[in-house]
PDB file of N, CA, C and O in Angstrom, chain B, residues numbered from 101:
ATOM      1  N   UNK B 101       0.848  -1.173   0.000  1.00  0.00           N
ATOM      2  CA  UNK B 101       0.000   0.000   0.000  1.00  0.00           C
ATOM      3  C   UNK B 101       0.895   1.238   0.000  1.00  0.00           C
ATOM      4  O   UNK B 101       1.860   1.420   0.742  1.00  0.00           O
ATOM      5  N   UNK B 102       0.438   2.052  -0.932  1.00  0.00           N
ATOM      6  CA  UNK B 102       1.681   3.337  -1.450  1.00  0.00           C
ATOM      7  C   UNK B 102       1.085   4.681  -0.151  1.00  0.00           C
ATOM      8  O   UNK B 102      -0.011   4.840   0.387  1.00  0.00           O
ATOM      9  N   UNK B 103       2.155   5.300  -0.056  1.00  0.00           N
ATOM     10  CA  UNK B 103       1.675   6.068   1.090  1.00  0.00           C
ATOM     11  C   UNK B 103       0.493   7.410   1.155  1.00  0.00           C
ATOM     12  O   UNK B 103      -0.037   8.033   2.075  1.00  0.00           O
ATOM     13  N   UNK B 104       0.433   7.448  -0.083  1.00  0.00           N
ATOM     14  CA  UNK B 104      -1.223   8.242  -0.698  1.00  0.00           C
ATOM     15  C   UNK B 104      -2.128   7.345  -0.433  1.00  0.00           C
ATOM     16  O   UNK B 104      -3.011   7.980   0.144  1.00  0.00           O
ATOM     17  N   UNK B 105      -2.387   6.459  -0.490  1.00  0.00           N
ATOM     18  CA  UNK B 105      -3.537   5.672  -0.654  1.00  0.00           C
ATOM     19  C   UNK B 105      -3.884   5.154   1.185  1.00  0.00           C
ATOM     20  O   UNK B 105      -5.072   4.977   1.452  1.00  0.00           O
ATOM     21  N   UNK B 106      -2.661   4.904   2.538  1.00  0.00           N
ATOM     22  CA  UNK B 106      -2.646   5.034   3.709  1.00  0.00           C
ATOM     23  C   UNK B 106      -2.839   6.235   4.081  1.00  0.00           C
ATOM     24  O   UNK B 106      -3.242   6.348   5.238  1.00  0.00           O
ATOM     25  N   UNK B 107      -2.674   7.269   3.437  1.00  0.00           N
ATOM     26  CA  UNK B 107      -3.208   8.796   4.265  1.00  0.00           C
ATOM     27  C   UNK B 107      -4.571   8.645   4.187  1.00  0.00           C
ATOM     28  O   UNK B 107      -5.180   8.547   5.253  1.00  0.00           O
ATOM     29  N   UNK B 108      -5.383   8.593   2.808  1.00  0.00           N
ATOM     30  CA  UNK B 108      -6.567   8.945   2.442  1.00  0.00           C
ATOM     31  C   UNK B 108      -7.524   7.724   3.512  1.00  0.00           C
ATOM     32  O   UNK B 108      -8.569   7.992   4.105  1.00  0.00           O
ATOM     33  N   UNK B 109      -6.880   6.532   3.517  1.00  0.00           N
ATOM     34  CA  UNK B 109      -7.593   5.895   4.750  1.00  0.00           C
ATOM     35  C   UNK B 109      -8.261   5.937   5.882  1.00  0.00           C
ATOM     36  O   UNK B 109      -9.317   5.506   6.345  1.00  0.00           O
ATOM     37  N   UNK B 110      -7.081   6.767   6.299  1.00  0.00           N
ATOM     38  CA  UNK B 110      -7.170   7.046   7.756  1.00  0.00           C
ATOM     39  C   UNK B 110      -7.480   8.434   7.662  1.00  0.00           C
ATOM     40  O   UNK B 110      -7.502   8.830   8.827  1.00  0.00           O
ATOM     41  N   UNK B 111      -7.767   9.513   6.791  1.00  0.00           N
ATOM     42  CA  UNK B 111      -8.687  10.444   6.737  1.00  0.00           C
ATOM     43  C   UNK B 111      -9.961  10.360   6.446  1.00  0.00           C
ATOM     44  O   UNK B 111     -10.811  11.235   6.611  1.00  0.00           O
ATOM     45  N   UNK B 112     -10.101   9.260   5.995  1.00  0.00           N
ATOM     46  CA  UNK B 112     -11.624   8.951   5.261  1.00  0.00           C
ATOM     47  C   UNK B 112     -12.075   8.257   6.496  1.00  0.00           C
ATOM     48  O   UNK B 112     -13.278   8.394   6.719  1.00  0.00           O
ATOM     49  N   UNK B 113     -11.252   7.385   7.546  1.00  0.00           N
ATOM     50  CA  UNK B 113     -11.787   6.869   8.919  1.00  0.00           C
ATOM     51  C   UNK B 113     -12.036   8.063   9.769  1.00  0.00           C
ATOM     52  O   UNK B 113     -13.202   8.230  10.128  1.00  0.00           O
ATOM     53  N   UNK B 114     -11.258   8.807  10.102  1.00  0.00           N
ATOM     54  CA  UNK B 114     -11.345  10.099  11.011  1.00  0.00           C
ATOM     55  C   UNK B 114     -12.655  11.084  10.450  1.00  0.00           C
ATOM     56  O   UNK B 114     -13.341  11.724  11.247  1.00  0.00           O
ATOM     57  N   UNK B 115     -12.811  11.099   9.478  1.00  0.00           N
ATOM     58  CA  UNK B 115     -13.731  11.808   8.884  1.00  0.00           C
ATOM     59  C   UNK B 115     -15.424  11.218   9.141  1.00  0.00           C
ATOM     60  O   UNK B 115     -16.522  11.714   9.392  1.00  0.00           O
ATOM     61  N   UNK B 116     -14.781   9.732   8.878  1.00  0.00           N
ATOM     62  CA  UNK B 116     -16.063   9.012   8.822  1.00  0.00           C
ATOM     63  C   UNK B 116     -16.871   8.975  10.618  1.00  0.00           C
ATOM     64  O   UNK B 116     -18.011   9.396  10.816  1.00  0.00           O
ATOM     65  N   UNK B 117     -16.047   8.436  11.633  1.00  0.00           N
ATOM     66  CA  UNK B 117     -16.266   8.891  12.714  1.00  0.00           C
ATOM     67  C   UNK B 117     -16.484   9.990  13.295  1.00  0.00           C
ATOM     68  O   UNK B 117     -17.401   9.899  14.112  1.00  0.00           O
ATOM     69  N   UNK B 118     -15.904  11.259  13.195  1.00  0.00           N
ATOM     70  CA  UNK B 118     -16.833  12.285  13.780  1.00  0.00           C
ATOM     71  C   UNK B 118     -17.729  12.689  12.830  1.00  0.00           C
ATOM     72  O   UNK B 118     -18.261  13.599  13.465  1.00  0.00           O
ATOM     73  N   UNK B 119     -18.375  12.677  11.601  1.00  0.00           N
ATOM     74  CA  UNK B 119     -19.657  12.466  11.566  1.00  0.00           C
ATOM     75  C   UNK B 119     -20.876  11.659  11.928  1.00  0.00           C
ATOM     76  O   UNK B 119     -22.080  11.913  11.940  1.00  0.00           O
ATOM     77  N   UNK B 120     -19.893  10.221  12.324  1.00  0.00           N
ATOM     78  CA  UNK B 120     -21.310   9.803  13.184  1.00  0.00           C
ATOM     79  C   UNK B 120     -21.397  10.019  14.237  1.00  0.00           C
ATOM     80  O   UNK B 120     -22.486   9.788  14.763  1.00  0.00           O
ATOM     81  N   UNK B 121     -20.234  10.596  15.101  1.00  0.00           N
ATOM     82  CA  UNK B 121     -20.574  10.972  16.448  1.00  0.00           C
ATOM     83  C   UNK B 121     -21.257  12.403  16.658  1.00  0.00           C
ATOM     84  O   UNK B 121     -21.762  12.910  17.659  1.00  0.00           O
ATOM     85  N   UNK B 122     -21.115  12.799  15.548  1.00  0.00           N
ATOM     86  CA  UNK B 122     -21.914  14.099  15.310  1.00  0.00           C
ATOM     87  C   UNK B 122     -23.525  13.702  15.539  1.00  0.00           C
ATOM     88  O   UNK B 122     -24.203  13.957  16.534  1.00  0.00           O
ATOM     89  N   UNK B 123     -23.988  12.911  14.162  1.00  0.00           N
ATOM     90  CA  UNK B 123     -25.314  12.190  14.151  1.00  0.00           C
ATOM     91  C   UNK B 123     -25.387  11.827  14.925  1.00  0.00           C
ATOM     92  O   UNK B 123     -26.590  11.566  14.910  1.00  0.00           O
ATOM     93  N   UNK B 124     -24.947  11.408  16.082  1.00  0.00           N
ATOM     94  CA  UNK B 124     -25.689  10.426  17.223  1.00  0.00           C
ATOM     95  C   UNK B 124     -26.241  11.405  18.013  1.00  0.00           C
ATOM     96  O   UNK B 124     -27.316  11.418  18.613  1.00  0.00           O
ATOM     97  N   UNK B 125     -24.964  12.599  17.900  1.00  0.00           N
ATOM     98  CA  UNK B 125     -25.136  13.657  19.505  1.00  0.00           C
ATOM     99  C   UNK B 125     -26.431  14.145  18.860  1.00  0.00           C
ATOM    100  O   UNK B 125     -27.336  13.998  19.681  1.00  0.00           O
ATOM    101  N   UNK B 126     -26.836  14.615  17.829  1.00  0.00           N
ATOM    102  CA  UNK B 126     -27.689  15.053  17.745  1.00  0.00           C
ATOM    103  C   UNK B 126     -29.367  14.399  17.127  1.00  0.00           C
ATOM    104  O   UNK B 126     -30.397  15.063  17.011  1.00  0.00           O
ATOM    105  N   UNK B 127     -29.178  12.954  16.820  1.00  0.00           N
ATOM    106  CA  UNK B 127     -30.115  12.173  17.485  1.00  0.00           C
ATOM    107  C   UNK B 127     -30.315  11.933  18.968  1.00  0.00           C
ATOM    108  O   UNK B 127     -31.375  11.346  19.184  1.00  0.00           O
ATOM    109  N   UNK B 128     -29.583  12.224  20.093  1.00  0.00           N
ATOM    110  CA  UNK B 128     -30.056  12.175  21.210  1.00  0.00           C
ATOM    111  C   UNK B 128     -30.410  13.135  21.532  1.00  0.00           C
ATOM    112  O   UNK B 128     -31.064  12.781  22.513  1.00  0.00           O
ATOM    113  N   UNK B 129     -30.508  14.140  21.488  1.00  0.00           N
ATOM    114  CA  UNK B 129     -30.630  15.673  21.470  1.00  0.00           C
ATOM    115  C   UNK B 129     -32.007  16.170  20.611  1.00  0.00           C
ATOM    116  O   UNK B 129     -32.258  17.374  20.572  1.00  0.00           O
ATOM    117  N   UNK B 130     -32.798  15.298  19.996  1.00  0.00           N
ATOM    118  CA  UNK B 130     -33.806  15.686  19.214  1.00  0.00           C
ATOM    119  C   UNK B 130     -35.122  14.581  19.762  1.00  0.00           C
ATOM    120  O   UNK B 130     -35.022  13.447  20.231  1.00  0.00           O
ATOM    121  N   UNK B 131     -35.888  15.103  19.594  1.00  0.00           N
ATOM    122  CA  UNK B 131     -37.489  14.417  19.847  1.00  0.00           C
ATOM    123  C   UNK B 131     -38.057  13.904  18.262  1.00  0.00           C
ATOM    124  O   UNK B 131     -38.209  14.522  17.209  1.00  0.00           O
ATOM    125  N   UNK B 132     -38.315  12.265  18.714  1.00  0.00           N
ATOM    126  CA  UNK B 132     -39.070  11.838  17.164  1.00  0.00           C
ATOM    127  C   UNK B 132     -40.373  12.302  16.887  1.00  0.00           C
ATOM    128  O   UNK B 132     -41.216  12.595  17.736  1.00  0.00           O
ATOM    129  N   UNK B 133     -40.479  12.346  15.881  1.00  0.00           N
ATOM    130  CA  UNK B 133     -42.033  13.066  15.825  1.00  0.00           C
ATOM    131  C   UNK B 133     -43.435  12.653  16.290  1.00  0.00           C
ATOM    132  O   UNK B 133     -44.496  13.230  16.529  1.00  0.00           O
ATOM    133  N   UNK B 134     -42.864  11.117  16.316  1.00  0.00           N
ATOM    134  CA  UNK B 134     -44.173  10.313  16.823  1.00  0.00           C
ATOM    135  C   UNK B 134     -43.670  10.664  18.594  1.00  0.00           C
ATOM    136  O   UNK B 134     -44.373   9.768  19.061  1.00  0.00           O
ATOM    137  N   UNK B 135     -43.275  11.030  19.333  1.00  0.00           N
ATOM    138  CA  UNK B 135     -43.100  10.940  20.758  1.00  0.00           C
ATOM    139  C   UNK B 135     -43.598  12.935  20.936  1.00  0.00           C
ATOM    140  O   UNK B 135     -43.918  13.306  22.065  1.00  0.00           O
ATOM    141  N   UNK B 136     -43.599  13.693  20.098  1.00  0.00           N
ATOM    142  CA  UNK B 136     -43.458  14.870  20.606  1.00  0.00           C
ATOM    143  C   UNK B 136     -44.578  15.357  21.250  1.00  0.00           C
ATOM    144  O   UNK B 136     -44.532  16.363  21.958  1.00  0.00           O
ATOM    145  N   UNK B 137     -46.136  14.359  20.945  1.00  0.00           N
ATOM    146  CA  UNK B 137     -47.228  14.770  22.275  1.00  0.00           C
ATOM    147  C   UNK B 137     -46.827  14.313  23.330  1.00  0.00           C
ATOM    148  O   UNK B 137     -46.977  15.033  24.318  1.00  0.00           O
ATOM    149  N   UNK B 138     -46.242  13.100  23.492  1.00  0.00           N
ATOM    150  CA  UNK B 138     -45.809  12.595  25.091  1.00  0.00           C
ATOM    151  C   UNK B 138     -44.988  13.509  25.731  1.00  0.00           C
ATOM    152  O   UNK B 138     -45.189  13.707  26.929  1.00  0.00           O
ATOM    153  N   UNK B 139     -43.592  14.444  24.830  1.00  0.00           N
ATOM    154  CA  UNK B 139     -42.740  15.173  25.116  1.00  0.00           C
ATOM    155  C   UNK B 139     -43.779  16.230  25.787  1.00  0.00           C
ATOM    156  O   UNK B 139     -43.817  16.314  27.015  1.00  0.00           O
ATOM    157  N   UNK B 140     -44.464  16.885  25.126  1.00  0.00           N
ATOM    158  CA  UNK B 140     -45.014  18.232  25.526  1.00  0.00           C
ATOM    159  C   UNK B 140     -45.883  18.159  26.675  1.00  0.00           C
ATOM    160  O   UNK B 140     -46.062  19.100  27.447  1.00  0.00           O
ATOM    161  N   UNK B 141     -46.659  16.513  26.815  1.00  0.00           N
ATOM    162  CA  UNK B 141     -47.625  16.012  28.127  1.00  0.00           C
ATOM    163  C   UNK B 141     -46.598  16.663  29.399  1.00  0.00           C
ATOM    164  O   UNK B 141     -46.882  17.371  30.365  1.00  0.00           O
ATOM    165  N   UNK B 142     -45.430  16.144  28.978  1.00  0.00           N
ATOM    166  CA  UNK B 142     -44.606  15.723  30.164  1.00  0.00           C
ATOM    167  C   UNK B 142     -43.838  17.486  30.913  1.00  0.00           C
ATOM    168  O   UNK B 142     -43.494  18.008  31.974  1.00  0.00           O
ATOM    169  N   UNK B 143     -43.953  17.773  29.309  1.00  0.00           N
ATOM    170  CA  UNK B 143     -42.992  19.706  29.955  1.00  0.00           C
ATOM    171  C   UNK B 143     -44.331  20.263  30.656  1.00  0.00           C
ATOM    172  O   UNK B 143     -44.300  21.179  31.479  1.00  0.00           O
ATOM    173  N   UNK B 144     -45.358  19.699  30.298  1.00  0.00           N
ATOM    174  CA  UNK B 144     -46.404  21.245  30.953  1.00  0.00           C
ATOM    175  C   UNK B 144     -47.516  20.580  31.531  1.00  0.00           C
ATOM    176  O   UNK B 144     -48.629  21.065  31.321  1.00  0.00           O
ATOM    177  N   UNK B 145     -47.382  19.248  32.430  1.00  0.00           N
ATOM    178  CA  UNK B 145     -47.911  18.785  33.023  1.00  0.00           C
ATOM    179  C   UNK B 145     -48.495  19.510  34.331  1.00  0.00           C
ATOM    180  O   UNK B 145     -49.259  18.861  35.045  1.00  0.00           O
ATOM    181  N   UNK B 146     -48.200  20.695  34.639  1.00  0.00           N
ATOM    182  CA  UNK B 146     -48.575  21.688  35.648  1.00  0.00           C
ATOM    183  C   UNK B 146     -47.946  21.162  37.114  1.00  0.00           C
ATOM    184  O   UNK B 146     -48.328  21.749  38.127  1.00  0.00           O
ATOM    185  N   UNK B 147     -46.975  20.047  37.236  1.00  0.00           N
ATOM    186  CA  UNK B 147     -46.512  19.636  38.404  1.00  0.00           C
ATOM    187  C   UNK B 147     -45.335  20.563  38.783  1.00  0.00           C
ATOM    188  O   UNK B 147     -45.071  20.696  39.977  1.00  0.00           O
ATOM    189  N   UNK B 148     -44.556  21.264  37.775  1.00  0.00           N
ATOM    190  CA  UNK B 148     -43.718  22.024  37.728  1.00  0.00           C
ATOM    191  C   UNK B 148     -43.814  23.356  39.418  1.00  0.00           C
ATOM    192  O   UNK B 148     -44.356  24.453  39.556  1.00  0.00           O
ATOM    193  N   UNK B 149     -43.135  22.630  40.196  1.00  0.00           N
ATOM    194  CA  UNK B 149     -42.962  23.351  41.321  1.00  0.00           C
ATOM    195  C   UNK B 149     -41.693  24.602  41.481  1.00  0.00           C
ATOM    196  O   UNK B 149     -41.602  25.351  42.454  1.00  0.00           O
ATOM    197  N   UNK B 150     -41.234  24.605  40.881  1.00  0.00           N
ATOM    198  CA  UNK B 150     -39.846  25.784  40.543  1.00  0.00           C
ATOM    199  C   UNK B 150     -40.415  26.919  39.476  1.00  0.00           C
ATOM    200  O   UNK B 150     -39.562  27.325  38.686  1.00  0.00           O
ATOM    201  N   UNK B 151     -41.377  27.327  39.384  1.00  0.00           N
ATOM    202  CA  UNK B 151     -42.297  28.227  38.360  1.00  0.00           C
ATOM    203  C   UNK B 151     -41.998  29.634  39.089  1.00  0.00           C
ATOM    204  O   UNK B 151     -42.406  29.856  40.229  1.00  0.00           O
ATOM    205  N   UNK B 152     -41.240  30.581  38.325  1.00  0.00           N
ATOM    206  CA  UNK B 152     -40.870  31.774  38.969  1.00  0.00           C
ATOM    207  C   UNK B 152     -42.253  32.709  39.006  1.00  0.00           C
ATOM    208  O   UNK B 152     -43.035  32.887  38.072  1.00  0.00           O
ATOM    209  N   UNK B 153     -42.301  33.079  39.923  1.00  0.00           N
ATOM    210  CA  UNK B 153     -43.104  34.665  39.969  1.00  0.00           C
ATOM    211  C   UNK B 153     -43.270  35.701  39.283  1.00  0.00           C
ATOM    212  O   UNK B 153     -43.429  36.614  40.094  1.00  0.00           O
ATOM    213  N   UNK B 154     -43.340  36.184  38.020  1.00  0.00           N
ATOM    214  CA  UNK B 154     -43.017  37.525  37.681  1.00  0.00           C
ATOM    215  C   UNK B 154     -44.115  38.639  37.510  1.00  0.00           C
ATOM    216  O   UNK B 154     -44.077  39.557  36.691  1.00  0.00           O
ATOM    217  N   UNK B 155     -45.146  38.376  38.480  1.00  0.00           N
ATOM    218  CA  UNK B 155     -46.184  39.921  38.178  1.00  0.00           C
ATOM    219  C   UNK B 155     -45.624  41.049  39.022  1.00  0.00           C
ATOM    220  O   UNK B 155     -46.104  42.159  39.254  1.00  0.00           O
ATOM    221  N   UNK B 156     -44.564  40.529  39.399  1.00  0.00           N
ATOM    222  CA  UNK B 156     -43.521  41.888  40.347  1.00  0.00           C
ATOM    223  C   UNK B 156     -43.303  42.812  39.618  1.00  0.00           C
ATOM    224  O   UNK B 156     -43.082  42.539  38.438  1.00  0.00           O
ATOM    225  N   UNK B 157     -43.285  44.029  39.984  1.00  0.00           N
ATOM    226  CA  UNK B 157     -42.641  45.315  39.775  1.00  0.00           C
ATOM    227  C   UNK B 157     -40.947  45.044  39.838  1.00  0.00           C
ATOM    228  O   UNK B 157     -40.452  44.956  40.962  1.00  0.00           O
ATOM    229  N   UNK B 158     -40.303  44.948  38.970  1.00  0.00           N
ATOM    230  CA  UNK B 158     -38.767  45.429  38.879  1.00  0.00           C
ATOM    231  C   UNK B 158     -38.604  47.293  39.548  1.00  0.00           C
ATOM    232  O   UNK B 158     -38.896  48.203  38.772  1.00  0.00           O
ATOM    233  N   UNK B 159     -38.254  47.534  40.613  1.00  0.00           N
ATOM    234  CA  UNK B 159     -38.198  48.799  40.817  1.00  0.00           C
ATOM    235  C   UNK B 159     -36.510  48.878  41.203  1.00  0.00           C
ATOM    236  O   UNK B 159     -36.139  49.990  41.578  1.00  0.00           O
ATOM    237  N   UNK B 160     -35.756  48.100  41.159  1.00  0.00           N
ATOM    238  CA  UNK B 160     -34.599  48.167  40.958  1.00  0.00           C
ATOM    239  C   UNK B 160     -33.855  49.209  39.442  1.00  0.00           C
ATOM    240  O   UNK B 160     -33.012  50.107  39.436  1.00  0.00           O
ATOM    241  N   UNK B 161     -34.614  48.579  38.359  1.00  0.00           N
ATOM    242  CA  UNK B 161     -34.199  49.433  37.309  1.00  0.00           C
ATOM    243  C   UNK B 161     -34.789  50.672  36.700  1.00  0.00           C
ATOM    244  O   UNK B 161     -34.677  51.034  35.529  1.00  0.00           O
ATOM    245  N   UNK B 162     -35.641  51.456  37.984  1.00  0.00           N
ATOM    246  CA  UNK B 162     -35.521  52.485  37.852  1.00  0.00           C
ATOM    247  C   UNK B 162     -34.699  53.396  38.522  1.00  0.00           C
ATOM    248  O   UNK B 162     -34.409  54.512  38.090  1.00  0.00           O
ATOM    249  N   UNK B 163     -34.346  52.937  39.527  1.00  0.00           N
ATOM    250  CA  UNK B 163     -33.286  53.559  40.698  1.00  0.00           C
ATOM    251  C   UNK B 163     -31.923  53.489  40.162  1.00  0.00           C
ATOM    252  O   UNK B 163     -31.125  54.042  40.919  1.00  0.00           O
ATOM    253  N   UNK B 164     -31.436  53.031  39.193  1.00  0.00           N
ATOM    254  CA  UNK B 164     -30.209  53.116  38.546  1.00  0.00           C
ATOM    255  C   UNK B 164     -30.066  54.222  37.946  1.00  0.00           C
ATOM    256  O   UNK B 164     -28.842  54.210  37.821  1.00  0.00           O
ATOM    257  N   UNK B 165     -30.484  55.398  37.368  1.00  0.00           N
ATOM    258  CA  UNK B 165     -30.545  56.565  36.861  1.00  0.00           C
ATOM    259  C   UNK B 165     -30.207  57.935  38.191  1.00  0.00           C
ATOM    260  O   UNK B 165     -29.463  58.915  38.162  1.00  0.00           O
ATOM    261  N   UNK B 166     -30.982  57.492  39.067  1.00  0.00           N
ATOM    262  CA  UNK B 166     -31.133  58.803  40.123  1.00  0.00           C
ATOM    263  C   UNK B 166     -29.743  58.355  40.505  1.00  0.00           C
ATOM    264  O   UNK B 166     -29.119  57.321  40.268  1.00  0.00           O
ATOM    265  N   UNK B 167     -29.338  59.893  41.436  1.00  0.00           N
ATOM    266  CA  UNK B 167     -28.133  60.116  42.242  1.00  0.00           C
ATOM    267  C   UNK B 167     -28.024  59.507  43.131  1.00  0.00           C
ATOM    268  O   UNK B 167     -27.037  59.641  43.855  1.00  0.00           O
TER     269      UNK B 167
END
């Protein structure tokens, strides 16, 4: 094996592997389409106890202007 033909190998392996580790990360990282009502059951199931407050007045960022 001539030493052009061992480079392109082992670039075409290196190449070939982080694209599938690419595809995987981002098959795990994605919702199938048939699961995405179960997905959405599950985000807004209303059990969500960490739900911030915000009908507050921010009066902090008006006091940044005055002296």
């Amino acid at each position: 094996m001539n030493r052009n033909r061992r480079i392109f190998i082992v670039v075409f392996v290196v190449f070939t592997t982080i694209v599938a580790l690419l595809a995987i990360d981002m098959g795990r990282r994605t919702t199938a389409p048939w699961n995405k009502r179960r997905e959405a059951e599950r985000a807004f199931d209303g059990t969500n106890k960490t739900k911030k407050d915000v009908t507050q007045v921010d009066t902090l960022g008006d006091t940044l202007l005055t002296p």
